[in-house]
C-alpha positions as CSV (number, residue, x, y, z in Angstrom):
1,X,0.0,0.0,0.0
2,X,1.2,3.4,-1.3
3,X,0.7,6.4,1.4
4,X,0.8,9.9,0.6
5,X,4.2,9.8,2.5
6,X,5.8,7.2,0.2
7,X,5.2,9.5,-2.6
8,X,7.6,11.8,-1.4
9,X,10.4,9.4,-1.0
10,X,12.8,8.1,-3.1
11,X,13.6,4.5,-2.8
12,X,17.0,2.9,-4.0
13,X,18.9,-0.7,-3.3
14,X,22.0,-0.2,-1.0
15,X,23.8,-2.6,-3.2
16,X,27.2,-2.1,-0.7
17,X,25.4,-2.7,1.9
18,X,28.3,-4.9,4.7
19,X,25.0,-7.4,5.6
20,X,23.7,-7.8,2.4
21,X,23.8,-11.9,1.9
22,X,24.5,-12.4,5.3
23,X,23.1,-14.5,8.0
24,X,21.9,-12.3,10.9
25,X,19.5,-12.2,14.3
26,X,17.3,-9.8,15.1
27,X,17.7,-9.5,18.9
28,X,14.2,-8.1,19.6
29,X,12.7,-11.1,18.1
30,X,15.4,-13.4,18.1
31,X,14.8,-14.3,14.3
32,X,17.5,-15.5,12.0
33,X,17.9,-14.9,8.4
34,X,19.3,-13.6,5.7
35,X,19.7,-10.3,4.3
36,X,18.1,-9.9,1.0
37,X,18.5,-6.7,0.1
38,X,19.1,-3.1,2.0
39,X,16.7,-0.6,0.8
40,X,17.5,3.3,1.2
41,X,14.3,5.9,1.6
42,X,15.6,9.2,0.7
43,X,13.2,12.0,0.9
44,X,12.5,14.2,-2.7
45,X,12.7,17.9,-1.0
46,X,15.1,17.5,1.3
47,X,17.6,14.8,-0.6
48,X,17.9,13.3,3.1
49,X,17.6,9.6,4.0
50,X,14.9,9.2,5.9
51,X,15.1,5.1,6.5
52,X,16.9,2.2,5.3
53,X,15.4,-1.2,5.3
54,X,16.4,-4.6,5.4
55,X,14.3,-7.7,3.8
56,X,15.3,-11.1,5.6
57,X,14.7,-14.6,4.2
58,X,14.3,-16.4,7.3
59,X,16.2,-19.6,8.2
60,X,13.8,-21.4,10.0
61,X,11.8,-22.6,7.0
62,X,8.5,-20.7,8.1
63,X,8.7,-19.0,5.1
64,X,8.0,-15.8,6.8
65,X,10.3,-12.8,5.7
66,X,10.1,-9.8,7.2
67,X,12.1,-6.4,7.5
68,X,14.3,-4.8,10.3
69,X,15.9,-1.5,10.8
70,X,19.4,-2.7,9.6
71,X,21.1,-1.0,11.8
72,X,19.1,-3.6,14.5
73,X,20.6,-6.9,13.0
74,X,23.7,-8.4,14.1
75,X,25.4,-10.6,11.9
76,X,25.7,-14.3,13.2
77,X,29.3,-15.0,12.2
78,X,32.1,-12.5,11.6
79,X,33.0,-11.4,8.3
80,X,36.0,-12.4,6.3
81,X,37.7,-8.7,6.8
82,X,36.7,-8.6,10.1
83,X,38.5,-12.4,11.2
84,X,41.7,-11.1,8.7
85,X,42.0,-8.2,10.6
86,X,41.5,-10.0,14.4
87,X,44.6,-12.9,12.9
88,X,47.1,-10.1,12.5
């Protein structure tokens, strides 16, 4: 559903985006999945972003995906550059 809101907003993949792929957990709900895509809200007056959102694919075969602040997830294992960097 479209609101009157939405029609001010520009809406753009964040294909960079460091969870993107990932496995994660959403620690309000304690839901695992992966990160599908990012997707960045950026308003038409201002140019600001106003939200970014994250589309999981859950893990747990329900077949229920849902979205999450990205900024909310944490990622279940460490990334490669991440365990490089922790080896040196």
């Amino acid at each position: 559903m479209i609101t009157a809101n939405d029609a001010n907003l520009w809406v753009a993949d964040d294909r960079g985006h460091q969870l993107l792929g990932r496995e994660v957990v959403q620690p309000s709900s304690g839901r695992r999945g992966t990160v599908a895509t990012v997707l960045i809200y950026t308003s038409k007056t201002t140019d600001k972003v106003v939200k970014r959102v994250a589309h999981m694919r859950p893990m747990d075969d329900s077949g229920r995906e849902w979205t999450a602040d990205p900024g909310s997830l944490q990622p279940l294992r460490p990334s490669a550059s991440n365990v490089a960097a922790d080896t040196r």
